[in-house]
C-alpha positions as a printed NumPy array, in Angstrom:
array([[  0.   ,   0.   ,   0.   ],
       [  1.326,   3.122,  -0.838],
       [  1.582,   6.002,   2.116],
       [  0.517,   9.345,   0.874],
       [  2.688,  12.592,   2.659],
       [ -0.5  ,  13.912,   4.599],
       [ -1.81 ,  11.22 ,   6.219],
       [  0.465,  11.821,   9.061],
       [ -0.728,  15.53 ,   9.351],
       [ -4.2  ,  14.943,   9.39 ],
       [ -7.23 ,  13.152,   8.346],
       [ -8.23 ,  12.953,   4.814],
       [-11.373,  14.913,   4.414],
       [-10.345,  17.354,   7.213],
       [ -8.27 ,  20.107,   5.252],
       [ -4.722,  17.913,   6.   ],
       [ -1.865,  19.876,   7.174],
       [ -3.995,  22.872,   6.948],
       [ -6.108,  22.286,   9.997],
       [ -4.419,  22.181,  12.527],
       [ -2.09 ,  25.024,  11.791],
       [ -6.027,  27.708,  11.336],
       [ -7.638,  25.922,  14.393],
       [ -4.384,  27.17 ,  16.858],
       [ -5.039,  30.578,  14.886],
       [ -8.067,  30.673,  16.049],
       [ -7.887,  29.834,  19.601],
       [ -4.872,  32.444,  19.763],
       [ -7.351,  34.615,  18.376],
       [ -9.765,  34.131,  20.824],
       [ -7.765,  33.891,  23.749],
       [ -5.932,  37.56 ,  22.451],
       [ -9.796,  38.692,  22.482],
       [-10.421,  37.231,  25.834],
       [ -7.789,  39.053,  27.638],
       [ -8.802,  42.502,  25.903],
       [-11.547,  42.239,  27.462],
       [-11.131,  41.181,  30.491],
       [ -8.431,  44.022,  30.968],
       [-11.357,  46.324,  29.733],
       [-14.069,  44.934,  32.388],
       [-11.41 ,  45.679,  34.854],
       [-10.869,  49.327,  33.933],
       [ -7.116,  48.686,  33.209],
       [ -7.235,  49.367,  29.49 ],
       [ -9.794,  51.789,  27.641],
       [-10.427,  55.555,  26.269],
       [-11.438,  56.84 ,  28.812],
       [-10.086,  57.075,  32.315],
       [-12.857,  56.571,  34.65 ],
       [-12.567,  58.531,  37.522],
       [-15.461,  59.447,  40.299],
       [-17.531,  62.639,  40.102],
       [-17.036,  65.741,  41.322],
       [-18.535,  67.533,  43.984],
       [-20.091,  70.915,  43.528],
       [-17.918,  72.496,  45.619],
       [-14.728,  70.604,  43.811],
       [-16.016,  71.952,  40.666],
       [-15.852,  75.485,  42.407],
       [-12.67 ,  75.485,  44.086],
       [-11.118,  74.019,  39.94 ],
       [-13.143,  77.255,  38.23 ],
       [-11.645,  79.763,  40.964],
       [ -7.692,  77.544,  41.092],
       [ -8.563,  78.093,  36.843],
       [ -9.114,  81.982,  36.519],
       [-12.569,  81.474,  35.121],
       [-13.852,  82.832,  38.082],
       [-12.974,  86.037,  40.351],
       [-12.956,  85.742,  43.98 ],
       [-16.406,  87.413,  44.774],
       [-18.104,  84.819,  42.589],
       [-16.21 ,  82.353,  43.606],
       [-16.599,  83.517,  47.561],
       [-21.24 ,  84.221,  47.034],
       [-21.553,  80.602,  45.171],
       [-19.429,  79.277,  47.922],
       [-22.328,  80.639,  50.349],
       [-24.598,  79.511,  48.123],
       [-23.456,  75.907,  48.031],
       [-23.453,  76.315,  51.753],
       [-19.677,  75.926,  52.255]])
């Protein structure tokens, strides 16, 4: 019986030598997609920082430390935020 050079590699049928090599693509593929997101879920990779909301008053005190605001207006919505 003769031995043909594939049938080591592979069923016949089954793409041969080609298989194998496209099925561990794929798996690297999806485990490359896996850990993207998981390191996305987790906040340690993304677009956009994500960082907790500001307080009124936080927001204030960054307008007046900015120059956008002078110190009266920064001083009556200060008493108006009741701080």
């Amino acid at each position: 019986m003769m031995h043909e050079w594939w049938s080591d590699w592979g069923h016949p049928g089954w793409g041969g030598m080609w298989f194998g090599p496209l099925i561990w693509l794929f798996l690297f593929g999806l485990l490359i997609v896996g850990v993207v997101a998981l390191l996305r879920r987790s906040g340690n990779l993304g677009d956009v920082p994500r960082s907790r909301s500001q307080t009124p008053r936080e927001i204030l005190d960054e307008r007046f430390a900015k120059g956008e605001i002078d110190k009266d207006e920064y001083e009556d919505r200060r008493k108006t935020l009741g701080g």
